[in-house]
Every structure is written in structure tokens, then in C-alpha cells.
ZANUTI-491146 format. One record per residue: residue in one letter; z, x, y of N, C-alpha, C in turn. Coordinates in steps of 0.2 Angstrom, whole numbers, plus 5000, padded with zeros to 4 digits. Each point is the difference from the previous one (the first is absolute). Layout:
<node a,<Z,X,Y>,<Z,X,Y>,<Z,X,Y>>
...
***
This chain:
<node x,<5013,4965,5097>,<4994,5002,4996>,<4995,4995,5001>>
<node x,<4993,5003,4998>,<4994,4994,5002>,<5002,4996,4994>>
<node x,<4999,4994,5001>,<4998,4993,4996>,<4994,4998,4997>>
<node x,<4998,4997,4996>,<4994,4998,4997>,<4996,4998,5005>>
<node x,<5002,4994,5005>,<4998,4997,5004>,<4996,5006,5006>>
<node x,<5001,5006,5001>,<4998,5006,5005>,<4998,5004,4994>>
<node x,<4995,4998,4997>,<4996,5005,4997>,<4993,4997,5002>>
<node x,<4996,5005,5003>,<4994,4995,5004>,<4996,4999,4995>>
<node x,<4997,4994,5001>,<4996,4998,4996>,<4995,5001,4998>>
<node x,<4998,5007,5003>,<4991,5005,4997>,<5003,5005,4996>>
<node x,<5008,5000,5001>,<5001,5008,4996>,<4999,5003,4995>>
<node x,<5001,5007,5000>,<4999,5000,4992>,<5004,5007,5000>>
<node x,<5003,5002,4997>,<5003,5008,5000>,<5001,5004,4990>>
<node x,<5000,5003,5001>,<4998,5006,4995>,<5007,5003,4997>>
<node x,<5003,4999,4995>,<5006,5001,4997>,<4998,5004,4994>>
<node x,<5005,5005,4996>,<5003,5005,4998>,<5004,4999,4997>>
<node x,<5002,4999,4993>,<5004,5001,4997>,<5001,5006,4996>>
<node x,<5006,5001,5000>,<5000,5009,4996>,<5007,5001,4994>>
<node x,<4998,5000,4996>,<5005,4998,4995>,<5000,5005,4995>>
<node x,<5006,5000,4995>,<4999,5007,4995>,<4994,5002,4995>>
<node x,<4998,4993,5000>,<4991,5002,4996>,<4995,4996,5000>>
<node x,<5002,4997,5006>,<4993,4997,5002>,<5000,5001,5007>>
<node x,<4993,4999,5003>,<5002,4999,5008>,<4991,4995,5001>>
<node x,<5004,4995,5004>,<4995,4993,5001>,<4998,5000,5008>>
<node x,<4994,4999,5000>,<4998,4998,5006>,<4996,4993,5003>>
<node x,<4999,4997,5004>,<4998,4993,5003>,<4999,4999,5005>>
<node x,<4996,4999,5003>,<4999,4995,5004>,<5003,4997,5001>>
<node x,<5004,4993,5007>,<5002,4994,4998>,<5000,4997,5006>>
<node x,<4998,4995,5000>,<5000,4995,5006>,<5002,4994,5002>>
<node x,<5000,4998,5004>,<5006,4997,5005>,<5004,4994,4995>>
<node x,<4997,4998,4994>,<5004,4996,4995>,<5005,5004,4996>>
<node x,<5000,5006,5001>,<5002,5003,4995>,<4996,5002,4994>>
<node x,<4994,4998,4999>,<4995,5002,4994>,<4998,5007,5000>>
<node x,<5002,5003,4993>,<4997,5008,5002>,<4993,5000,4996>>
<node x,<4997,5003,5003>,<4992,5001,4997>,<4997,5007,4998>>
<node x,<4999,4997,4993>,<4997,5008,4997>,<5004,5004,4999>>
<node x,<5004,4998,4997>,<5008,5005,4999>,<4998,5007,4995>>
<node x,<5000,5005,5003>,<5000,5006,4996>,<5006,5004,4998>>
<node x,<5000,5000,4992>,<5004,5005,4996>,<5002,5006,5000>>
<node x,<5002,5003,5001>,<4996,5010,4994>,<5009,5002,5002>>
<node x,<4999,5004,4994>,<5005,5003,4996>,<5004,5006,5007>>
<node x,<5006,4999,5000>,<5003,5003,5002>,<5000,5010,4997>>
<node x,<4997,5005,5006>,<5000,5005,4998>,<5008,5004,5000>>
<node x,<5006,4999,5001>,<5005,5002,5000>,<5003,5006,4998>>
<node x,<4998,5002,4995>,<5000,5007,4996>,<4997,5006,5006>>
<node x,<4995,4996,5002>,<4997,5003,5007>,<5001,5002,5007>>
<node x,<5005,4998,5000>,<5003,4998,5006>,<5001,4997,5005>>
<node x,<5000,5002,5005>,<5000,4994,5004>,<4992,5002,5004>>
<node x,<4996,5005,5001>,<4995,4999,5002>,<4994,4997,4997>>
<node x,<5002,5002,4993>,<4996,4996,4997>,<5001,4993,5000>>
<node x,<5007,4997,5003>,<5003,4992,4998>,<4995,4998,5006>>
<node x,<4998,5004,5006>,<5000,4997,5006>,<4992,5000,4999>>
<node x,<4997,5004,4999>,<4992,5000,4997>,<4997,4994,4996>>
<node x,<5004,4999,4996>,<4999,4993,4995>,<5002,4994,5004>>
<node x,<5004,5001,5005>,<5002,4994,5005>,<4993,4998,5004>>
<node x,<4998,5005,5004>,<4992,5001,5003>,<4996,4997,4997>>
<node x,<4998,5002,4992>,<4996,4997,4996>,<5003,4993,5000>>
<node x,<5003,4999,4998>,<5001,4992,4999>,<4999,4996,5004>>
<node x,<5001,5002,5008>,<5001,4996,5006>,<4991,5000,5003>>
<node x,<4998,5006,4999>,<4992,4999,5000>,<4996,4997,4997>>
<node x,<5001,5000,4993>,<4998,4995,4993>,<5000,4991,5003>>
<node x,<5007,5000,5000>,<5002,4992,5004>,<4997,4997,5006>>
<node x,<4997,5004,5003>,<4996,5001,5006>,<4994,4998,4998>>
<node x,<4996,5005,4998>,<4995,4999,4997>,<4998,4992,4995>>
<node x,<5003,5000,4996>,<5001,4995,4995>,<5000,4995,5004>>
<node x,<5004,4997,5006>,<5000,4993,5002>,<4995,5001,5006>>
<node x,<4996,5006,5003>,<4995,5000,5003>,<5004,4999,5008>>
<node x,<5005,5003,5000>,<5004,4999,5005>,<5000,5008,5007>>
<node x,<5000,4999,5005>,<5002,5006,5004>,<5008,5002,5000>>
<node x,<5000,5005,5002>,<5008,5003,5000>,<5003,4998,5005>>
<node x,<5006,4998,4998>,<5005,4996,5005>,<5002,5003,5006>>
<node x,<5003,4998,5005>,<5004,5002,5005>,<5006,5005,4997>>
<node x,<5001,4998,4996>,<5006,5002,4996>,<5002,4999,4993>>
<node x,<5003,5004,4999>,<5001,5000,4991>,<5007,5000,4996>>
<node x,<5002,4996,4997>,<5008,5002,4996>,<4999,5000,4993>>
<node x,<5006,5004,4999>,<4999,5003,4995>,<5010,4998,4996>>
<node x,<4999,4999,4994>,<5006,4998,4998>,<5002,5005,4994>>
<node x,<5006,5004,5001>,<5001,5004,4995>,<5007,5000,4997>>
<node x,<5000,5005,4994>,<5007,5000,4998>,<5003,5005,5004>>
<node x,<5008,5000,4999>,<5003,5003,5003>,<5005,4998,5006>>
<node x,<5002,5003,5005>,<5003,5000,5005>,<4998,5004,5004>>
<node x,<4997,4994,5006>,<4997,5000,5004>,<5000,4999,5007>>
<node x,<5000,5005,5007>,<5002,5000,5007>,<4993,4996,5001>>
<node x,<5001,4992,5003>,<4992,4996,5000>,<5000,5004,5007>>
<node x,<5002,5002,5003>,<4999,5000,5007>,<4996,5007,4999>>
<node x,<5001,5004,4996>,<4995,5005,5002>,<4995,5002,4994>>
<node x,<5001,4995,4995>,<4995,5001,4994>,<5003,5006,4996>>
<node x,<5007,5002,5000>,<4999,5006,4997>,<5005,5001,4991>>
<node x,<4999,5000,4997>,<5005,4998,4993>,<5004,5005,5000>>
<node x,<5008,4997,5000>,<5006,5003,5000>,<5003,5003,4996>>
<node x,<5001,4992,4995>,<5000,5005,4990>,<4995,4996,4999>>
<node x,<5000,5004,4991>,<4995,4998,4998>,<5004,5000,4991>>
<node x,<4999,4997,4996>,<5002,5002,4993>,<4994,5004,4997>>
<node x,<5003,5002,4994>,<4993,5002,4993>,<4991,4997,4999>>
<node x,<5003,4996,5004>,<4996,4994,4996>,<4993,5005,5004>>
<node x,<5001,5000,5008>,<4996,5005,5004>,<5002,5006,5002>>
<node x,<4997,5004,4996>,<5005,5008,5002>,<4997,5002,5003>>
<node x,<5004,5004,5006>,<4999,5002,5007>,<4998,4996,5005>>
<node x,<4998,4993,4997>,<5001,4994,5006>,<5003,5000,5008>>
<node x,<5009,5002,4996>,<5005,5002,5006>,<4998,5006,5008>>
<node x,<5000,4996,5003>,<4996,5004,5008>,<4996,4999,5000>>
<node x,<4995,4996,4996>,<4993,5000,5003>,<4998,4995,5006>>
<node x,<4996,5003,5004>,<4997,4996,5005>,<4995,4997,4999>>
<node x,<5003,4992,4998>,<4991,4999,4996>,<4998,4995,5007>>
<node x,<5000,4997,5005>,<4999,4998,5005>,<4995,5003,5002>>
<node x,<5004,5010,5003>,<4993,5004,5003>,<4996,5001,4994>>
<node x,<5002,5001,4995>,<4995,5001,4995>,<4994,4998,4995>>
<node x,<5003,4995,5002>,<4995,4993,4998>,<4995,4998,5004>>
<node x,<5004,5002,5007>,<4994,4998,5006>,<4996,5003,5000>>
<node x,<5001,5007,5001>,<4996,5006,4998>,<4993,4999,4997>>
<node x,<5004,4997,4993>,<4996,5001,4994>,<4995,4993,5004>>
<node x,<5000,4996,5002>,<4995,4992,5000>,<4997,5000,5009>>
<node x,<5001,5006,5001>,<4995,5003,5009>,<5004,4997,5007>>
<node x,<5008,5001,4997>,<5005,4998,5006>,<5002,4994,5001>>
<node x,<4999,4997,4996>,<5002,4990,5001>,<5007,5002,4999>>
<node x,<5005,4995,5004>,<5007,5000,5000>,<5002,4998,4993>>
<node x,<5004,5004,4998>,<5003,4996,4994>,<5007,4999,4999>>
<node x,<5003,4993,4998>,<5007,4997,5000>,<5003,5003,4994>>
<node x,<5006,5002,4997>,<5001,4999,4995>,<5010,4997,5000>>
<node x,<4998,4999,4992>,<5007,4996,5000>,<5002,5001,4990>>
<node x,<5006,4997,5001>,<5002,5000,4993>,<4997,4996,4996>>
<node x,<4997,4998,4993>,<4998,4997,4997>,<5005,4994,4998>>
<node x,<5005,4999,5000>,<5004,4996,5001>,<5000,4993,5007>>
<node x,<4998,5004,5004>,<5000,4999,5006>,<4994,4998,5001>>
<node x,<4994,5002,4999>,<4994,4998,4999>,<4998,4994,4996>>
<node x,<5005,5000,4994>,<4998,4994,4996>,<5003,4992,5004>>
<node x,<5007,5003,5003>,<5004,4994,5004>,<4995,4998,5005>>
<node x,<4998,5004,5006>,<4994,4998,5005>,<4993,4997,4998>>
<node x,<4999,5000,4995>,<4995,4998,4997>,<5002,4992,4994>>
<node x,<5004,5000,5000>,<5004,4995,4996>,<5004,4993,5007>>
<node x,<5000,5005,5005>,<5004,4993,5006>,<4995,5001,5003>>
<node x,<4995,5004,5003>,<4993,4995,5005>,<4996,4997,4994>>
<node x,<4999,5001,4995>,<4993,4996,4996>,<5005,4996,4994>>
<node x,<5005,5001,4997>,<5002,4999,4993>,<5006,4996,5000>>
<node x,<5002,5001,4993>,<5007,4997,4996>,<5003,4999,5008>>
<node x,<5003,5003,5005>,<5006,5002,5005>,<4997,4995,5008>>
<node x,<4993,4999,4998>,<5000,4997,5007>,<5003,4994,5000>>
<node x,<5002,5001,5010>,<5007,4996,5002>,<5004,5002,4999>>
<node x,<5005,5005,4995>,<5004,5001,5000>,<5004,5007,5002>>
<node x,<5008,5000,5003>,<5002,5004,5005>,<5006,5004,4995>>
<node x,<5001,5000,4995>,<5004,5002,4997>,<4999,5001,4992>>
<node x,<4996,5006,4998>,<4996,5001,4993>,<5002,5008,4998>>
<node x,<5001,4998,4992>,<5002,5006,4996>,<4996,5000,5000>>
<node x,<4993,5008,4999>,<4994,5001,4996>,<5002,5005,4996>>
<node x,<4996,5000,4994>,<5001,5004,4993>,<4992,5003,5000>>
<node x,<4999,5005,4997>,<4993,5004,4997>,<5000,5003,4994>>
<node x,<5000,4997,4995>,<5003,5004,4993>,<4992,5002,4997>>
<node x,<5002,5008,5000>,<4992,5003,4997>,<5002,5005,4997>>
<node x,<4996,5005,5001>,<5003,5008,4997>,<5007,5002,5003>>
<node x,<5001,4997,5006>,<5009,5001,5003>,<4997,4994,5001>>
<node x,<5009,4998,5005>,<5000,4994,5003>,<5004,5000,5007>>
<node x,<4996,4997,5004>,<5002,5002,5007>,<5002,4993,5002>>
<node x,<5004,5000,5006>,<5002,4991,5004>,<5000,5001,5005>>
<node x,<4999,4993,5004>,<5001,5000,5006>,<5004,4994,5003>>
<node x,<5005,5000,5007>,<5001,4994,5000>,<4999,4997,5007>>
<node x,<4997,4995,5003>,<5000,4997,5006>,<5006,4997,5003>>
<node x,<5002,5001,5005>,<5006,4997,5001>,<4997,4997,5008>>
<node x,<5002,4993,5002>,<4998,4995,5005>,<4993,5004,5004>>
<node x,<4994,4998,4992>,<4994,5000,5001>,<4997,5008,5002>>
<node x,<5002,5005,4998>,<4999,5006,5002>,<5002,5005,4992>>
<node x,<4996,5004,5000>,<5002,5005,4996>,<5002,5005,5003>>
<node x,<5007,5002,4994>,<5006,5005,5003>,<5000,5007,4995>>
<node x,<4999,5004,5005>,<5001,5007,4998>,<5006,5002,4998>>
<node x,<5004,5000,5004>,<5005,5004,4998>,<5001,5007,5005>>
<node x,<5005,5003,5000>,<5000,5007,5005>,<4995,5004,4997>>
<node x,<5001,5002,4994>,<4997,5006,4996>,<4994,4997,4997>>
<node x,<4998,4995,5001>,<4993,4997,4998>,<5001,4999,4993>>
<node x,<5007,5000,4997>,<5001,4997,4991>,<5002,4996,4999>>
<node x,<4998,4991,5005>,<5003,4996,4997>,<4996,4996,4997>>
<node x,<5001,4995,4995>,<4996,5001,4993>,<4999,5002,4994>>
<node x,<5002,5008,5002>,<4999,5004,4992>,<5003,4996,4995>>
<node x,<4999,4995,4999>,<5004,4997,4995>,<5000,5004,4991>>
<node x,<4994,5003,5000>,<4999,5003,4992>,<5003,5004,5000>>
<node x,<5007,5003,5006>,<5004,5005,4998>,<5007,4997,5001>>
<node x,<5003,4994,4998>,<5005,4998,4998>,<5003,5001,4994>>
<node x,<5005,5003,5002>,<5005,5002,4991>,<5000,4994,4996>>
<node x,<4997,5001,4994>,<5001,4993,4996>,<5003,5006,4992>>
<node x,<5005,4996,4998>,<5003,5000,4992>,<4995,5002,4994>>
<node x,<4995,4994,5002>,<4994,4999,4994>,<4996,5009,5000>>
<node x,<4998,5003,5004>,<4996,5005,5002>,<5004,5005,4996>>
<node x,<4994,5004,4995>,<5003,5004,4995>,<4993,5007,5000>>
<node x,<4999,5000,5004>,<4992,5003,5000>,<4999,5003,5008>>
<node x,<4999,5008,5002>,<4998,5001,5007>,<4997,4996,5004>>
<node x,<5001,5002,5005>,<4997,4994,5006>,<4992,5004,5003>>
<node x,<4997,4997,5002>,<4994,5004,5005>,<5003,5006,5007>>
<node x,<5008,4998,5003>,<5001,5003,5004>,<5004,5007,4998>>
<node x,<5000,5000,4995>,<5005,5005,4996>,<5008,4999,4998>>
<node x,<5001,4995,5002>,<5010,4999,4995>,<4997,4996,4995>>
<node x,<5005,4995,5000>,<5002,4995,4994>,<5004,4994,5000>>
<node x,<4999,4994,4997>,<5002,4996,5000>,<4998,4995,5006>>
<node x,<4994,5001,5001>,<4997,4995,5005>,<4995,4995,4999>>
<node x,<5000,4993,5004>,<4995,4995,4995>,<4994,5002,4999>>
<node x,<4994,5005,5004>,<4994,5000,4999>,<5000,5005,4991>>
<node x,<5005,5002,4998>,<5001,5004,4995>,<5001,4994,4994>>
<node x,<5001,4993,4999>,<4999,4997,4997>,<4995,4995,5003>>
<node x,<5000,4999,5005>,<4995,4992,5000>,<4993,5000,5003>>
<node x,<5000,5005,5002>,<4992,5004,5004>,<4994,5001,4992>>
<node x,<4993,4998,5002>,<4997,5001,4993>,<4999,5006,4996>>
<node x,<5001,5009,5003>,<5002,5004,4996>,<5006,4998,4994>>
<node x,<5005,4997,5002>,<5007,4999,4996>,<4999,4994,4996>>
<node x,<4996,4997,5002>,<4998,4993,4994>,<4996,5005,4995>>
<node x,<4994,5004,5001>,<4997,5002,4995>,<5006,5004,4998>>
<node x,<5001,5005,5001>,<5008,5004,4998>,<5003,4998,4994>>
<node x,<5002,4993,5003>,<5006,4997,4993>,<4995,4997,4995>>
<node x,<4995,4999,5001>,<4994,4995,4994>,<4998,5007,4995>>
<node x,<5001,5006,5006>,<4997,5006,4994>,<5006,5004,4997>>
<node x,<5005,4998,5000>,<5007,5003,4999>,<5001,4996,4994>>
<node x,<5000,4993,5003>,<5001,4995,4994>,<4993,5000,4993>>
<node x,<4995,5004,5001>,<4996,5000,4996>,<4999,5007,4997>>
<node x,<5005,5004,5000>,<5000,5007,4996>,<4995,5004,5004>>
<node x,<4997,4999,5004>,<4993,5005,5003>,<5000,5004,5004>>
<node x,<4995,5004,5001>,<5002,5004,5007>,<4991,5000,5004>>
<node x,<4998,4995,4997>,<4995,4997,5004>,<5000,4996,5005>>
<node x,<4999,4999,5007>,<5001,4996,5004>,<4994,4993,4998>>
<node x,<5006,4994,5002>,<4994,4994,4998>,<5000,4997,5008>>
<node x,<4995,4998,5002>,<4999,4998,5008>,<5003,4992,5001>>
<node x,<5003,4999,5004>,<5004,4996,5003>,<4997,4992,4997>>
<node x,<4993,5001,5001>,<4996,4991,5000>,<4998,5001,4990>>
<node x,<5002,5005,4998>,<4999,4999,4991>,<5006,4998,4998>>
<node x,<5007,5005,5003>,<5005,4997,4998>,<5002,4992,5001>>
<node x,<4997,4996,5007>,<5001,4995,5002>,<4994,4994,4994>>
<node x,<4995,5003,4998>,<4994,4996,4994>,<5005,5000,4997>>
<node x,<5003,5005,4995>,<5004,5002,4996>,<5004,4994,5000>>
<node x,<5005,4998,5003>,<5005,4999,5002>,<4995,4991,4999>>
<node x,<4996,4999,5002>,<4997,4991,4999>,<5001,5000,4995>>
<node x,<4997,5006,4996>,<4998,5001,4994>,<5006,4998,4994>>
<node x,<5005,5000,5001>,<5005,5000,4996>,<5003,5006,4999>>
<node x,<4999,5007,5003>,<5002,5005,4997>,<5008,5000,5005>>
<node x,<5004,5000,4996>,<5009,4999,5003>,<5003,5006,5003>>
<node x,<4997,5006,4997>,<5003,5007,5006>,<4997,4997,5006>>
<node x,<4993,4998,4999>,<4996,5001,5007>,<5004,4993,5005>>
<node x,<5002,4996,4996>,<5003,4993,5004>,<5009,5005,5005>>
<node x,<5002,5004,4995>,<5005,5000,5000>,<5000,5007,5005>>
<node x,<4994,5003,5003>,<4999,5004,5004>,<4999,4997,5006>>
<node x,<4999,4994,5001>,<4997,4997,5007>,<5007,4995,5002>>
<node x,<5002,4998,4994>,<5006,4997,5002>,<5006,5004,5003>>
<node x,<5001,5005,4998>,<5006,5005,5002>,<5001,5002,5007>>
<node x,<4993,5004,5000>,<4994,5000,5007>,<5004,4993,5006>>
<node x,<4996,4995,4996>,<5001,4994,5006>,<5009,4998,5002>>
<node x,<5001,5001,4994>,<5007,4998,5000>,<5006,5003,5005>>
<node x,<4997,5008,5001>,<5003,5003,5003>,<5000,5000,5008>>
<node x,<4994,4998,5001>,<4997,4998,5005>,<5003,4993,5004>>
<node x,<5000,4996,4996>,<5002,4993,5001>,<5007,5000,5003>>
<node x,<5004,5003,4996>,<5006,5002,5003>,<5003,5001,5005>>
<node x,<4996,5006,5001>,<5000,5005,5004>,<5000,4995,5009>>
<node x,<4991,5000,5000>,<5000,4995,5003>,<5005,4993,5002>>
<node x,<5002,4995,4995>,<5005,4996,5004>,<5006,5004,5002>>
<node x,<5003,5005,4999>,<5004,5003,5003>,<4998,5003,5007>>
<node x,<4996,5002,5002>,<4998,4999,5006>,<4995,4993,5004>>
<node x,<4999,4997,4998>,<4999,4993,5002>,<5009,4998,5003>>
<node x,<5004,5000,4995>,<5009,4997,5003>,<5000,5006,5006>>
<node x,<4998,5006,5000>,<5001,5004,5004>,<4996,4999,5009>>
<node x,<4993,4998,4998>,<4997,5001,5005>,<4999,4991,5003>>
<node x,<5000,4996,4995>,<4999,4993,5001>,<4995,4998,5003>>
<node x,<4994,5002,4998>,<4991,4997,5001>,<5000,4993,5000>>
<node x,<4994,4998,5002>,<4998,4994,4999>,<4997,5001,4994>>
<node x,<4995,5005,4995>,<4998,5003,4997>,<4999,5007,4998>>
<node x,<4998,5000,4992>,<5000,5006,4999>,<4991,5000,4998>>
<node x,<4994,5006,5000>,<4995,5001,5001>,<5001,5003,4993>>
<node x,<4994,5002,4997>,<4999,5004,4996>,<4993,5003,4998>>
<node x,<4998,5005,5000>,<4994,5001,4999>,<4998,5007,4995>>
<node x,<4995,5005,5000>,<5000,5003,4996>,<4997,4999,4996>>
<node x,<4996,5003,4998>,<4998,5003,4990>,<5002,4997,4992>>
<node x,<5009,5002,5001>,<5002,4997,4996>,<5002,4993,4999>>
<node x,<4999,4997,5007>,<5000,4993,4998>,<4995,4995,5000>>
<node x,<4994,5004,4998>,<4993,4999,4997>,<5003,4998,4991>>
<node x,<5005,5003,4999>,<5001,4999,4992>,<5002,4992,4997>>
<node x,<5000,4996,5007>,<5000,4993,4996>,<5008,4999,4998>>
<node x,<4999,4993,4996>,<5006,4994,5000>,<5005,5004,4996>>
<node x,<4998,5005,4995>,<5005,5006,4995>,<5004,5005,5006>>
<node x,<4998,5001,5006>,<5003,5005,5005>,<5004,4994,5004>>
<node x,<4996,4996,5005>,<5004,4995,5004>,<5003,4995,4998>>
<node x,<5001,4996,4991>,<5008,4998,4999>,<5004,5003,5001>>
<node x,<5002,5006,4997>,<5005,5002,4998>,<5002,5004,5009>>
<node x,<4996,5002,5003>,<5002,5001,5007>,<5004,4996,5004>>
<node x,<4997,4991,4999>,<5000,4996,5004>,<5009,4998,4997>>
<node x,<5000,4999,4994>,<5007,4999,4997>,<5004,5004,5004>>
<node x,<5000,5007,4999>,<5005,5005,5001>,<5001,4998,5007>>
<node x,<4994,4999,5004>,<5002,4999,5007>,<5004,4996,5002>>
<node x,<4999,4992,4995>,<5005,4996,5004>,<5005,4998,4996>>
<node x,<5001,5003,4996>,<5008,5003,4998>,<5005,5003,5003>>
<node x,<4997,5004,5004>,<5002,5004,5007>,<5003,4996,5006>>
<node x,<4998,4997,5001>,<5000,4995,5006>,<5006,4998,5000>>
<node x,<5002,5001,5008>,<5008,4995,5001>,<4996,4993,5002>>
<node x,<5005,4995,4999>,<4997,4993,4998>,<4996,4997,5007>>
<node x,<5003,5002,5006>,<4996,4999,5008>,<4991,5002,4999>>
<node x,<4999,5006,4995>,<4993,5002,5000>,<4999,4996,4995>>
<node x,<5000,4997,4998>,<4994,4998,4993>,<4994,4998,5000>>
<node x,<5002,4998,5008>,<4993,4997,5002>,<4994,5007,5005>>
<node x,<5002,5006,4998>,<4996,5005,5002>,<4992,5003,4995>>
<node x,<4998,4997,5003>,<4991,5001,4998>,<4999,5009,4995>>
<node x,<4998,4999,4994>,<4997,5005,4998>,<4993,4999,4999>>
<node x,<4996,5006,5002>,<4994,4997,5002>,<4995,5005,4998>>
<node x,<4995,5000,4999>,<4995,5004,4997>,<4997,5002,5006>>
<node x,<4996,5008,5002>,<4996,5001,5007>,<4996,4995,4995>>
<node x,<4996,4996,5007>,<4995,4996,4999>,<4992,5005,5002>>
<node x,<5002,5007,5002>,<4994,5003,5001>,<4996,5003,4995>>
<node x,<5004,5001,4995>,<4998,5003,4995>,<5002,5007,4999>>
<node x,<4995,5003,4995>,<5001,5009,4999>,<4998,5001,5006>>
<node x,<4997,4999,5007>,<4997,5004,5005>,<5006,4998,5005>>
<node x,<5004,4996,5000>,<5005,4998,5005>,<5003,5007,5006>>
<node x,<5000,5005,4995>,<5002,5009,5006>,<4993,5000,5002>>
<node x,<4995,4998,4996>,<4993,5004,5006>,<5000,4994,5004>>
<node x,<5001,4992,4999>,<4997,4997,5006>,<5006,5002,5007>>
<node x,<5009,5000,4997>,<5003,5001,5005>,<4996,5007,5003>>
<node x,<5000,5008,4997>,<4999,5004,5004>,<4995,4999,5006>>
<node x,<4993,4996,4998>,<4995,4999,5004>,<5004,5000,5008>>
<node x,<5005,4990,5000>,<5002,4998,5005>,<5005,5004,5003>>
<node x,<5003,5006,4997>,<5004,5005,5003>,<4999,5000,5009>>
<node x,<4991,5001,5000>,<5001,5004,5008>,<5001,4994,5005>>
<node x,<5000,4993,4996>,<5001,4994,5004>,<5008,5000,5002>>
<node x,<5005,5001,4994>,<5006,5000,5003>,<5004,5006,5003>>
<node x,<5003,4996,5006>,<5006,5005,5002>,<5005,5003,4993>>
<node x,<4998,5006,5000>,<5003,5006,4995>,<5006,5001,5004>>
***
């Protein structure tokens, strides 16, 4: 896989993140710095041409805004299950309906006047962008986590990102967990992104508060500084489950570290105690010394990996 070191010095490439409700675009250059990062709402009700329209807009807008020309090539980080080799999504959950089979590769190329376009799992977008620029660089053996509206993972093993035969390894947010009392995105049950992904944190803070209003992930976590004890008691259950889950596969995979990034772990010291505990709890006593680590790239961590996507061997 390319290294930080083999990313040329003038570059810049054009990343995509596409997510259940939001989708982010940026510029980013050879530091890893993404520039003029564009928002806008995920149209998913819409489908998937409409997903791939709003892609276009974003990735023009980003362009635009940092005054930049269109790259040689383009990547794009998505949810789902993903063949990177030909850009085309495998399954998909709820979260994007009718995502599954889409060709967003051709279709996205399509849509921006034929520029090559990479794609990959958002898990795996967040990992490449996390070991050339971030939390992972130098290192050959990394858990990576993306806790958002799902939660996707990825893992490196001696310096490489591994797929798997069927392109599912890392689904981590479909592991059977106990805690999980609430449908999952991919339709069963009893899976972690059904407790610890930020739908199911709001979930339990509106369950524990009698309503059938949704309250958004970064209120519940105010709440929660605030004093309010449902809302302490929805992030911790969340992280808790998490934290677990996680060291058990830390014994299992034996990282030098675990990554984590995402959305939800934008909610601060009330989400990552009680995480960081649960995790090393877990631990057989040879790991203690395994790194939990925040992405250091922040909420754009899948758009700066996607940009670097066409740099690495897929």
C-alpha cells in the first residue's frame, strides 16, 4: 500500500464521503489537510440517483471553493459493502435504500466528465487516511472503528488493508452483542451498531425520556455535560458496549492499536471514559499495553482517506 512518504509533494486529490445523512466533500493535500470541506444532507429517501447527484454537487462545490482544478482521479468513501476493484456496492443497509448494485464508480464518473473514480468502504477510507496522514502512521497492525449513523471497521494487517474474500471484513457494527434490544440498519437483531452507532444512543435517551421525538446525537451529549442522567446514561451504555466488544477483539486480533473515529466520538470525555474503561477490562494481561486512540483527522478522516484512495493499491 502507498506510505505517506510516496505521496508527492504537489498533490492534491478530491474525496467523498457518503454517509446515511450527511455526505462531505474536500479537497486535500499532500499533508493530509482537507480544504473547504463541503456538507449537504444526504438525499436517501431519493435514491440512489438522487445520492449520486448530491455527490457531484459536493465534489464541484469543493472544487470550486478551494479554487482547485479536477484531479486526475477521484475517491469516494462509502457505506456498505464494497468490490473496490470495480467501484460497485454489494450490500447496502437501510440506511441507503437501493444503494445495493449501484455503480457508483461509472456513475459518478459520469456525473464529474469522466475522471476515474476509486471507491471503497468508509471504514476502510477512514483506516487509509488515518496510517498515511494520522493517529496509524508507522504503524503495521491497526484496529480501525467509524462510529456514526452505523458503524463500519477496518483492519491492517502487516501494513496493508485486508479485505476479506467477500469484501466484509470489518463489518464490525454487525456483531451479535447481548446489550442490543432494538433492530439493526441491516435488518436482524442483536447487533452492536443497534446499540452503540448514534441512531441508538438517541434511541435510548428518547426511550428513557417518555417521547417519541427524536433528540440529535450532539443535544443528547450538551445534555449529558449538562447534568441530565438519562442522557449521561445513554452515551455510557453506548460506549460501554462498545468498549467491550472491542477488547474482545483486540485478544482476538492483537493490534499494536485500536483507532477510532466517527461522529460519536465527537461527544467528548462522557462517551470515551466509560469506552476506554470497558476496553481495558477486556484485555488479556499481554495487551495492556495496546494503544486506544482517537482518529487524529477528525470528522473528515473518510473524506481525506477517500481523496488518497486512487494513490493506493486497492
Amino acid at each position: 500500500m502507498t506510505t505517506a512518504a510516496t505521496v508527492p509533494a504537489r498533490w492534491r486529490g478530491l474525496g467523498i464521503d457518503v454517509g446515511g445523512t450527511k455526505i462531505a466533500a474536500a479537497v486535500v493535500d499532500a499533508t493530509g489537510t482537507p480544504h473547504e470541506p463541503v456538507r449537504l444532507p444526504t438525499p436517501a429517501a431519493g435514491g440512489p440517483g438522487a445520492v449520486l447527484d448530491t455527490m457531484a454537487e459536493a465534489a464541484r462545490t469543493a472544487l470550486s471553493n478551494s479554487g482547485t482544478d479536477m484531479p486526475p482521479a477521484v475517491g469516494v468513501s462509502t457505506g456498505g459493502v464494497v468490490d473496490s476493484r470495480t467501484g460497485r456496492i454489494v450490500s447496502a443497509t437501510d440506511l441507503l435504500p437501493g444503494w445495493a448494485g449501484t455503480d457508483v464508480a461509472g456513475e459518478l464518473s459520469g456525473r464529474l466528465g469522466g475522471v476515474p473514480v476509486s471507491v471503497d468502504n468508509d471504514g476502510n477510507a477512514l483506516a487509509l487516511g488515518e496510517q498515511l496522514f494520522g493517529a496509524a502512521r508507522g504503524l503495521d497492525e491497526v484496529l480501525f472503528l467509524a462510529v456514526g449513523t452505523g458503524i463500519a471497521g477496518a483492519l491492517v494487517h502487516d501494513g496493508r488493508l485486508t479485505r476479506g474474500s467477500h469484501h466484509t471484513r470489518g463489518e464490525l457494527g454487525h456483531l451479535p452483542v447481548s446489550e442490543a434490544n432494538r433492530p439493526c440498519s441491516c435488518g436482524r437483531s442483536g447487533h452492536l451498531e443497534a446499540v452503540a452507532a448514534g441512531p441508538a444512543i438517541e434511541d435510548a435517551y428518547r426511550r428513557a425520556c417518555g417521547t417519541e421525538k427524536r433528540v440529535p446525537l450532539h443535544v443528547v451529549a450538551r445534555r449529558a455535560a449538562d447534568g441530565d442522567l438519562a442522557a449521561r446514561r445513554a452515551l455510557t451504555g453506548g460506549a460501554s458496549v462498545l468498549g467491550r466488544t472491542l477488547g474482545g477483539l483486540t485478544n482476538l486480533w492483537d493490534p499494536q492499536a485500536v483507532v477510532i473515529g466517527g461522529g460519536v466520538v465527537s461527544c467528548g470525555d462522557l462517551y470515551w471514559q466509560p469506552l476506554s474503561a470497558a476496553f481495558r477490562a477486556e484485555l488479556l494481561p499481554g495487551l495492556a499495553d495496546v494503544a486506544l486512540k482517537p482518529a487524529s483527522l477528525g470528522p473528515l478522516s473518510a473524506v481525506v482517506g477517500a481523496a488518497a484512495l486512487p494513490l493506493a493499491l486497492l
